[in-house]
GUMAR-573289 format. One record per residue (C-alpha): residue in one letter; chain; x, y, z. Coordinates in nm, 3 decimals, decimal comma. Each point is the difference from the previous one (the first is absolute). Example, Ala and Ser with C-alpha at 12.3 -4.5 7.8 and 13.67 -1.06 7.14 Angstrom:
BEGIN
<site "a" "A" <1,230 -0,450 0,780>>
<site "s" "A" <0,137 0,344 -0,066>>
END
This chain:
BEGIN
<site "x" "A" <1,787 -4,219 -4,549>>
<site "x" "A" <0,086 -0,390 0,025>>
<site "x" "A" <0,194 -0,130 0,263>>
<site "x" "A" <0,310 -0,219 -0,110>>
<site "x" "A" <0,043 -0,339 0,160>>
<site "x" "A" <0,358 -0,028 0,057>>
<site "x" "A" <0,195 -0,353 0,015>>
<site "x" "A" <0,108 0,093 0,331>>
<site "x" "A" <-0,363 -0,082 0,115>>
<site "x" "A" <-0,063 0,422 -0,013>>
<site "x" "A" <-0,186 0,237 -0,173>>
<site "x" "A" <0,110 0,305 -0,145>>
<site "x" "A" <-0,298 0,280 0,004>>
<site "x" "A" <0,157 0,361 -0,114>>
<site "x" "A" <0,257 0,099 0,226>>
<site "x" "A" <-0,063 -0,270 0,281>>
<site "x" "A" <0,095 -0,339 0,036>>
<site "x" "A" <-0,237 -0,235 0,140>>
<site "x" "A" <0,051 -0,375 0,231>>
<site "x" "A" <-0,216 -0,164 0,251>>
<site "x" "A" <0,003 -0,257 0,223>>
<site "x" "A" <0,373 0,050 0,139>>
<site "x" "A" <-0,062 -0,215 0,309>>
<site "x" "A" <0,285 0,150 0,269>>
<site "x" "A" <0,065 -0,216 0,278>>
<site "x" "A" <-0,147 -0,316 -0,156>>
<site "x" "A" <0,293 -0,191 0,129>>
<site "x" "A" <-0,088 0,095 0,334>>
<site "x" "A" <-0,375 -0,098 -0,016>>
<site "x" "A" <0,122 -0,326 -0,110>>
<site "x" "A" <0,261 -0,085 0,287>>
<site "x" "A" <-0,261 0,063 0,241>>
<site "x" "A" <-0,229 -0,300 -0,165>>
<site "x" "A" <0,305 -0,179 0,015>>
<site "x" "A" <0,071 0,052 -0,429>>
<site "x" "A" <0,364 0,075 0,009>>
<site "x" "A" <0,098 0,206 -0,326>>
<site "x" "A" <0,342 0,216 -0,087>>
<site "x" "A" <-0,083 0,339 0,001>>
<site "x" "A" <-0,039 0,164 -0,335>>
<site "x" "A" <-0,002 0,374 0,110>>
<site "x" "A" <0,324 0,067 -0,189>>
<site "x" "A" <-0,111 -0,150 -0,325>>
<site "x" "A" <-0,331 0,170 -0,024>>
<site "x" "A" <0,137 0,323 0,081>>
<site "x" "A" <0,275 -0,055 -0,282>>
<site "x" "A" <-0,260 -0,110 -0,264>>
<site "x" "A" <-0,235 0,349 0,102>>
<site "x" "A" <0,333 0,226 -0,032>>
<site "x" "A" <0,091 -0,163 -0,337>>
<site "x" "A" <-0,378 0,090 -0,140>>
<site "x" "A" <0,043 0,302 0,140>>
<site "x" "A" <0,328 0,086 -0,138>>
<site "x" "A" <-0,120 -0,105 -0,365>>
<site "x" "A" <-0,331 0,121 -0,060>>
<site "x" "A" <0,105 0,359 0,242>>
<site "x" "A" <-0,380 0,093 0,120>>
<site "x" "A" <-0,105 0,273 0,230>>
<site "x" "A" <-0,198 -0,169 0,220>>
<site "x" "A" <0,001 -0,344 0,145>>
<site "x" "A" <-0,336 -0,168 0,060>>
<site "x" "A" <-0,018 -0,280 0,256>>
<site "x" "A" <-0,332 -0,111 -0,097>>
<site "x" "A" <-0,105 -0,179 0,332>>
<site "x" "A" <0,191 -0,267 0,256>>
<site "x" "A" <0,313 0,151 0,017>>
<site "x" "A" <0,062 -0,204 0,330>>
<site "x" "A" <-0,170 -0,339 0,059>>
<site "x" "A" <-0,074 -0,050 0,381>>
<site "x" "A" <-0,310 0,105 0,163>>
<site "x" "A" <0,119 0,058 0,333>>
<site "x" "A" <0,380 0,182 0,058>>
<site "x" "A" <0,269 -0,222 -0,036>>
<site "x" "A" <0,306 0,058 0,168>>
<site "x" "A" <0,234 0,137 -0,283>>
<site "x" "A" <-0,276 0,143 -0,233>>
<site "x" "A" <0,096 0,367 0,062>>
<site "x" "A" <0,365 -0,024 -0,036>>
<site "x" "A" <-0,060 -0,198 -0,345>>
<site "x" "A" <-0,301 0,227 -0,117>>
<site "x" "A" <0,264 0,341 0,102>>
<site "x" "A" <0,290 -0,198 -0,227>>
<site "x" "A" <-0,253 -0,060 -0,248>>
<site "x" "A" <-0,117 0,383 -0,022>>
<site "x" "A" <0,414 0,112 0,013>>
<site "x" "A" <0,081 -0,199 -0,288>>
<site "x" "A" <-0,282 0,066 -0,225>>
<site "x" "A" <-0,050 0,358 0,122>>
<site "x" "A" <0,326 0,135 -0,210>>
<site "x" "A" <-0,183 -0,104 -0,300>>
<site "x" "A" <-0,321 0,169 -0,088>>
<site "x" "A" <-0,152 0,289 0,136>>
<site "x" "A" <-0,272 -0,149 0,158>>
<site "x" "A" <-0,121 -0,299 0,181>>
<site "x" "A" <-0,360 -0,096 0,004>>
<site "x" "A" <-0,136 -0,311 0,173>>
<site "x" "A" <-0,350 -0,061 -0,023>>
<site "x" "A" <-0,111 -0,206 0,280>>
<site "x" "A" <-0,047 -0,349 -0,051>>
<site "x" "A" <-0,178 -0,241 0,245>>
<site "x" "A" <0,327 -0,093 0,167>>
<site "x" "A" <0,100 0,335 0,061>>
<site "x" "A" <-0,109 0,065 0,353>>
<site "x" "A" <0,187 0,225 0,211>>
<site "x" "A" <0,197 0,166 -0,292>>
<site "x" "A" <-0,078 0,370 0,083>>
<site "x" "A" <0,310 0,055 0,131>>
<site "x" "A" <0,138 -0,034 -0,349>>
<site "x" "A" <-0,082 0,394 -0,054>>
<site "x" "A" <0,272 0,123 0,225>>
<site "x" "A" <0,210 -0,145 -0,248>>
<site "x" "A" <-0,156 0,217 -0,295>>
<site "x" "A" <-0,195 -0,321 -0,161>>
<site "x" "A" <-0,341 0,083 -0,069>>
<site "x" "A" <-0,272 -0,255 0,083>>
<site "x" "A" <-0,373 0,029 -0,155>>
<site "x" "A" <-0,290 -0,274 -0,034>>
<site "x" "A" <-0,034 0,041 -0,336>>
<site "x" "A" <0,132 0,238 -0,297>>
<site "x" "A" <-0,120 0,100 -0,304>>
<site "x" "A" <0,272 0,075 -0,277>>
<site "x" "A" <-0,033 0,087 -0,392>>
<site "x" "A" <-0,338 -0,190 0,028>>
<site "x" "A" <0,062 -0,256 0,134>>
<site "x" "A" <-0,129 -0,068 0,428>>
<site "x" "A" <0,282 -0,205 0,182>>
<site "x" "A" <-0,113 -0,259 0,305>>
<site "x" "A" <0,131 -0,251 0,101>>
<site "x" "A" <-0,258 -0,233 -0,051>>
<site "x" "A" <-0,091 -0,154 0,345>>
<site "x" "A" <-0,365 0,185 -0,038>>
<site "x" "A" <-0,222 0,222 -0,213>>
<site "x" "A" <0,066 0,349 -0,090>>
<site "x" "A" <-0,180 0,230 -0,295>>
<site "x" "A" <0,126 0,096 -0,322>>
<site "x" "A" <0,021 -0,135 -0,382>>
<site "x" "A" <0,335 -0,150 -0,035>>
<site "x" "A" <0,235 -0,116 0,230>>
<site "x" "A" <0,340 -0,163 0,154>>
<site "x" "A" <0,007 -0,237 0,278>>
<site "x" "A" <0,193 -0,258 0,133>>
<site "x" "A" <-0,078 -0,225 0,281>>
<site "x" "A" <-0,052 -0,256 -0,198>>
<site "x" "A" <0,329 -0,135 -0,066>>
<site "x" "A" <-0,108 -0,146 -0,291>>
<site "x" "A" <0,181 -0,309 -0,214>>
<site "x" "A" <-0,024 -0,291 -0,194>>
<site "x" "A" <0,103 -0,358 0,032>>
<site "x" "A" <0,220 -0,146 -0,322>>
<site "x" "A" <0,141 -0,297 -0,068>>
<site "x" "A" <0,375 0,012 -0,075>>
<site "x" "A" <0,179 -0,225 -0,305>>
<site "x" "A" <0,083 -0,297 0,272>>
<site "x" "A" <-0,395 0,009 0,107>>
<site "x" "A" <0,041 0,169 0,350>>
<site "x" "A" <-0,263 0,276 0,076>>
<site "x" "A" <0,118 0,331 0,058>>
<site "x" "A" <-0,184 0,303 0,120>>
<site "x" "A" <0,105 0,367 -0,135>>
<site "x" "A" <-0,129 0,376 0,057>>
<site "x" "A" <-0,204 0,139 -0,211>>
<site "x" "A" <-0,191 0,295 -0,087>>
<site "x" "A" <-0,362 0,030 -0,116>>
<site "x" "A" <-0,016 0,324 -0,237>>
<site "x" "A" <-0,335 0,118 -0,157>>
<site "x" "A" <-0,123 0,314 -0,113>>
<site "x" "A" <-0,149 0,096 0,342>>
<site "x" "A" <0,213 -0,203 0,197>>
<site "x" "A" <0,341 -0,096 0,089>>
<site "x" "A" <0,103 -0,237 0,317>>
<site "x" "A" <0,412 0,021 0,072>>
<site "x" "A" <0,160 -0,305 0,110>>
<site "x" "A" <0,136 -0,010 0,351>>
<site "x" "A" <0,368 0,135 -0,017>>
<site "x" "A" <0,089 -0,200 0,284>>
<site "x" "A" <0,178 -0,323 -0,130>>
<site "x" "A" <-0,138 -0,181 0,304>>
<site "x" "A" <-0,382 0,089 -0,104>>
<site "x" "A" <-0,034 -0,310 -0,199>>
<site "x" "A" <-0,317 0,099 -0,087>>
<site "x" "A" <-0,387 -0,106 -0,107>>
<site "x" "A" <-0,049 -0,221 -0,322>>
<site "x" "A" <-0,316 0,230 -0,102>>
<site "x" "A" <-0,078 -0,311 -0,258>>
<site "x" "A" <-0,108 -0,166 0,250>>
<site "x" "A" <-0,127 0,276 0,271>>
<site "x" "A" <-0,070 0,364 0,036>>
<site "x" "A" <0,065 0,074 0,370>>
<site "x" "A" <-0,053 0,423 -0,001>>
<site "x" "A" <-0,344 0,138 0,092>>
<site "x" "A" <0,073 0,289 -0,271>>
<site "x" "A" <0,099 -0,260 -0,271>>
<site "x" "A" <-0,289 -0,206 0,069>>
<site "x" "A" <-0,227 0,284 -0,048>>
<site "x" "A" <0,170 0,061 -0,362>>
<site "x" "A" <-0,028 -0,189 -0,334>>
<site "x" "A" <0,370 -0,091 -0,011>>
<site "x" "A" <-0,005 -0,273 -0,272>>
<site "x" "A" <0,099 0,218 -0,276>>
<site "x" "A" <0,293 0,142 0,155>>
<site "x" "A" <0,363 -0,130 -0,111>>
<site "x" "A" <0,212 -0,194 0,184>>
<site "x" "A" <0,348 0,145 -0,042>>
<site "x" "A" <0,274 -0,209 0,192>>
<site "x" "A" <0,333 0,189 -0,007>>
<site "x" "A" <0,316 -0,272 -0,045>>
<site "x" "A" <0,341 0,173 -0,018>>
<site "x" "A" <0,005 0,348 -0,194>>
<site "x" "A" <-0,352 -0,085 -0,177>>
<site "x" "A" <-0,387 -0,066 0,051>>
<site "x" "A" <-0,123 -0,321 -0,135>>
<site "x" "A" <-0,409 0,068 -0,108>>
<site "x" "A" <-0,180 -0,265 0,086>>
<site "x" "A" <-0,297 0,063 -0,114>>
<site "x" "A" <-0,373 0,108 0,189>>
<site "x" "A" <-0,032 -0,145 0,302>>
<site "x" "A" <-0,364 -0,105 -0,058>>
<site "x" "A" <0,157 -0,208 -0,358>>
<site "x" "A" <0,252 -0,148 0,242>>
<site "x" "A" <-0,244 -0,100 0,284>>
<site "x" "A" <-0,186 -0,154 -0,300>>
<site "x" "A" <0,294 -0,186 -0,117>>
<site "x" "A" <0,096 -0,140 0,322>>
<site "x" "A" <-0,370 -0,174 0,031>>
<site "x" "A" <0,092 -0,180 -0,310>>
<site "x" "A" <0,334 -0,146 0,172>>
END
C-alpha cells in the first residue's frame, strides 16, 4: 500500500492519518529566550480537526514531537490535555510515536493515547527520524524539510516540503512555526544521511494541491548551476 501525501502536510496510509512535527508549546520555549510569538495553539488544532473531519480515518498518527520543549514548561499539560479533548472525538485512536522532543510524555496514556518508538503499518516502519531503526521502507519526519524559492518580486521564500520515494517518505513539520531545513542545501538527520535521498520528489503542498518539483538530487544539481 502507498501512503498519500496530503496538502495539509499529512499522509493518508489505510485507515490512519499521519503528521509530525506538531511542536506544542513552541511559543513558550521562545519567550523564555526572550522570542516573543502569538500563540498558535488554536489554529493548529483547527487545521488537524478540519483534516480530520475530511479525510474521516481511524487512527491518528502523531509521528514524533508532538510538544517542543525538552524540559516541562509551565502550561504544557493543560495544552497537551486540550489538545487530546479536541482531537480525541475524532478517530478511534491516537498514536504518537515518540519523537526526540517528547520527553516526559508517558503520562499521555491515562488519557487513552498510545505512545510507541516506532510502528510498522501495511509495510511500511514509522520513526521519527532523529536515529536509526531497521526495516525496508519507511516514514519519518524530523527533518522538517523545505525549499527556498524566489517569488515574482525576487524575494526568497522558504516552503515545506515532502521528499517521497519508493522506500521513503519524510512529512513536513505540521507546525506552521517549524520553518524548516532547505535539504538543497543540507541534510541535517542521521537516518537521512545514511539514505540515498536524491531521487526522492520534492512535493511542496500550496493551497488544496502539491506542486512536484522534481528529484531532489536534479534540484541540488540545478541550484549549483545558479
Amino acid at each position: 500500500m502507498r501512503p498519500e501525501p496530503l496538502p495539509d502536510k499529512a499522509l493518508k496510509l489505510g485507515d490512519a492519518v499521519i503528521v509530525a512535527d506538531i511542536h506544542l508549546g513552541y511559543e513558550v520555549s521562545m519567550a523564555r529566550e526572550g522570542f516573543y510569538l502569538p500563540r498558535i495553539f488554536h489554529e493548529v488544532v483547527g487545521r488537524l480537526r478540519s483534516l480530520l473531519e475530511r479525510e474521516r480515518p481511524k487512527r491518528l498518527i502523531i509521528n514524533g514531537d508532538l510538544k517542543h520543549s525538552f524540559i516541562p514548561e509551565w502550561r504544557e499539560r493543560e495544552e497537551l490535555e486540550a489538545f487530546v479533548e479536541e482531537v480525541a472525538p475524532l478517530v478511534d485512536e491516537i498514536i504518537l510515536i515518540k519523537g526526540n522532543h517528547d520527553v516526559g510524555t508517558l503520562w499521555l496514556r491515562e488519557l487513552g493515547v498510545e505512545i510507541l518508538d516506532e510502528l510498522e503499518l501495511h509495510g511500511w516502519m514509522l520513526a521519527h527520524g532523529h536515529k536509526l531503526v531497521e526495516g525496508e521502507r519507511f516514514i519519518i519526519g524530523h527533518e522538517h524539510p523545505s525549499i527556498r524559492l524566489r517569488d515574482e518580486v525576487g524575494a526568497i521564500v522558504k516552503v515545506p516540503a515532502f521528499l517521497l520515494s519508493k522506500d521513503l517518505v519524510v512529512l513536513p513539520a505540521f507546525s506552521p512555526w517549524a520553518y524548516g531545513n532547505d535539504v538543497l542545501r543540507e541534510i541535517v538527520s542521521p537516518f537521512l544521511r545514511a539514505h540515498d535521498v536524491s531521487t526522492s520528489r520534492v512535493l511542496v503542498p500550496l493551497g488544496d494541491e502539491l506542486l512536484d518539483f522534481g528529484t531532489l538530487g536534479k534540484l541540488v544539481e540545478i541550484l549549483g548551476r545558479m
